[in-house]
C-alpha positions, 0 to 999 in steps of 0.5 A: 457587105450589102452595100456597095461602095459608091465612088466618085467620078472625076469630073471633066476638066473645065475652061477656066474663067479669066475674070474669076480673080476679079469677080471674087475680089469686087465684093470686098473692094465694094465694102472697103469704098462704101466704109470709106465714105460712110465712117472714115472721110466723116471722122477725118473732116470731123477732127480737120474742123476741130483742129481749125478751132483749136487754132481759132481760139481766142482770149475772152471766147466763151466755150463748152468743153467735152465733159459740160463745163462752159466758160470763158477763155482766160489764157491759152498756152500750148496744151493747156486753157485756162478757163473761168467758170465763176467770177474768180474761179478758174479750171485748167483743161487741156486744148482738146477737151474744148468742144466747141465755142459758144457765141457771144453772150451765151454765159449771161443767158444761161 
């Protein structure tokens, strides 16, 4: 009642920019590269790598699995490796679960 209402104006119809599309989108295209790099190039060459271990394997090739467990290569199959932890002592695990191959002696050092 003693306050009168206040109404908006409307503004003057401005120029558009046509760049506006592209400036908005260049922050999320940055991010996306920088994520690229920086989390999945790395993850990708890391499991290239292990593929290219897998593949290597060999009989008598000392190794440490993923849980810890380290032993000598017995016998490969397709999935699974055969590996001797003890003298007649022997544990299946599969191909994955193989972390890396030690070298050469490492058992009898341990």
């Amino acid at each position: 009642m003693l306050i009168s209402n206040a109404f908006a104006q409307a503004a003057p119809a401005a120029a558009q920019d046509p760049l506006s599309g592209l400036t908005s989108m260049l922050p999320m295209v940055f991010v996306f590269v920088v994520l690229y790099f920086m989390m999945i190039r790395p993850q990708m060459k890391r499991a290239k790598e292990h593929k290219a271990l897998l593949e290597g394997l060999q009989k008598n090739d000392e190794v440490l699995t993923q849980g810890g467990i380290v032993g000598k290569v017995v016998q490969i199959s397709d999935s699974y490796v055969h590996i001797e932890v003890s003298p007649n002592t022997q544990i299946i695990v599969q191909k994955q679960a193989i972390g890396t191959v030690l070298p050469k002696g490492t058992l009898k050092s341990i």
